[in-house]
N, C-alpha and C positions, 0 to 999 in steps of 0.2 A: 273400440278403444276406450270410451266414455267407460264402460261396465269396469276395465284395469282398473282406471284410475280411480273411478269410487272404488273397489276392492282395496288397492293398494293403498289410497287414503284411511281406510277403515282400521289394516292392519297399522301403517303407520298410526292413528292414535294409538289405538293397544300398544302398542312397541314402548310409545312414550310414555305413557300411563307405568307401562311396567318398569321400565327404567328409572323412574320416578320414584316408584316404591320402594325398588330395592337402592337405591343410591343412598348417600347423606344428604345431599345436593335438596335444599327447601324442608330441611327439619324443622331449622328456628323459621325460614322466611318461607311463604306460600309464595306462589305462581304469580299470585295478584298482586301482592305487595314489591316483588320482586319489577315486576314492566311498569309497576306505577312509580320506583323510586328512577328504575332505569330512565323513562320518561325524563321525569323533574332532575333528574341528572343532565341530560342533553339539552334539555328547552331552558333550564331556571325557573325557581319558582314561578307557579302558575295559582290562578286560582282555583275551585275546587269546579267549577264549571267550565272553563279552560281544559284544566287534564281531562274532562270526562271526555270532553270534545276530541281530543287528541289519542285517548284511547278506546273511542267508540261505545262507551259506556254510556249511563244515563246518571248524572248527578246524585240520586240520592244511594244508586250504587258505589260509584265512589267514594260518597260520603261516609259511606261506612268502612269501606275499604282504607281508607285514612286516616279515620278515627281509630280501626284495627292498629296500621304502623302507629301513631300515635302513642297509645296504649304498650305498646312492646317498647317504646323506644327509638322506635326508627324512622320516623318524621316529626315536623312540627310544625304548628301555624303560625304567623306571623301577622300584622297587620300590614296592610299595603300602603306604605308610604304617599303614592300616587291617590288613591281612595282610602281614607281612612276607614270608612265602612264595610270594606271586603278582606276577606286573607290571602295571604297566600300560602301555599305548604311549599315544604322542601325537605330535604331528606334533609336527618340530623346526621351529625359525625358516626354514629355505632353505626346508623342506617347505613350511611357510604361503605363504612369497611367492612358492614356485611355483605352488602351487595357484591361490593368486589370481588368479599372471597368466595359467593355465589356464582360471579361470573366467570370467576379464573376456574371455577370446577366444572361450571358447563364446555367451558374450550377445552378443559383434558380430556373432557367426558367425548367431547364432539372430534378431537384429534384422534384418539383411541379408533373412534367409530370409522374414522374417517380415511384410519393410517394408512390402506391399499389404492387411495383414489391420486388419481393425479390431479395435479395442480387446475389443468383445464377442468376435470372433473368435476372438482370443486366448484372451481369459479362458476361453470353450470348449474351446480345445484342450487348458490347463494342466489344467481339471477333469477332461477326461477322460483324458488321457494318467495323471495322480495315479491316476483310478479303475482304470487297466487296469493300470497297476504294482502297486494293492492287491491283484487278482484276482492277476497273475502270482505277485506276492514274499509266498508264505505262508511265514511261519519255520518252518523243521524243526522248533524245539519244542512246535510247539501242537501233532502228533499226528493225534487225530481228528478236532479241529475243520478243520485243513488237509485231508483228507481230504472231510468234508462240504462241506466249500466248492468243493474241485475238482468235486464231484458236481454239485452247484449250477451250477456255472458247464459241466461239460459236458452237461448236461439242458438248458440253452437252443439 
């Protein structure tokens, strides 16, 4: 069983990957800017070591990943009211309405794919797809706990 599911995960990246290229969908906006604004769309401005935290990154990744949206337009920093010594980023207005119309493409793109499955179908695949993001995306800050959990999950 273990052998499918690496197989089937292999092809599923290909699949997306290819999907990817032949779409419109992340012309103006890449991958990374697109789950960093999504992010700071649902949390609110965070700081730059915040997001990284929340997207399992390491700071000076991010850091460049927002200086990237930055640069385009599609975030900006602010100063933290709270700490006046720290920023926070948030998506700018263009960023938002790109994002949207990045996100309304990915739901047609995922509705189309999806148009033969039933309702339950679905809802299985969100559960578990959510479940296997939990296992993948341990935050670098938890340590040990990331650690026993990858044991966990390679003992099965």
């Amino acid at each position: 069983m273990i052998d499918t599911i690496e197989t089937e995960m292999a092809v599923l990246a290909r699949s997306l990957e290819l999907l990817r290229r032949r779409g419109r969908i992340h012309r103006e906006m890449d991958r990374a800017g697109y789950l960093l604004l999504r992010t700071l769309e649902e949390t609110g401005p965070l700081p730059i070591s915040q997001l990284a935290d929340r997207v399992g990154l390491d700071a000076s990744t991010v850091t460049r990943q927002v200086a990237a949206l930055e640069g385009d337009g599609f975030a900006e920093r602010r100063v933290d009211p709270a700490d006046r010594r720290c920023c926070l980023v948030q998506p700018s207005d263009r960023g938002r309405r790109l994002m949207g119309e990045v996100q309304r493409q990915r739901r047609e793109r995922f509705e189309e794919l999806l148009s033969g499955w039933s309702d339950a179908d679905r809802a299985d695949l969100a559960r578990l797809l959510a479940r296997l993001n939990r296992s993948i995306n341990v935050p670098a800050h938890e340590g040990d706990a990331a650690e026993a959990i990858r044991g966990r999950v390679d003992a099965r």
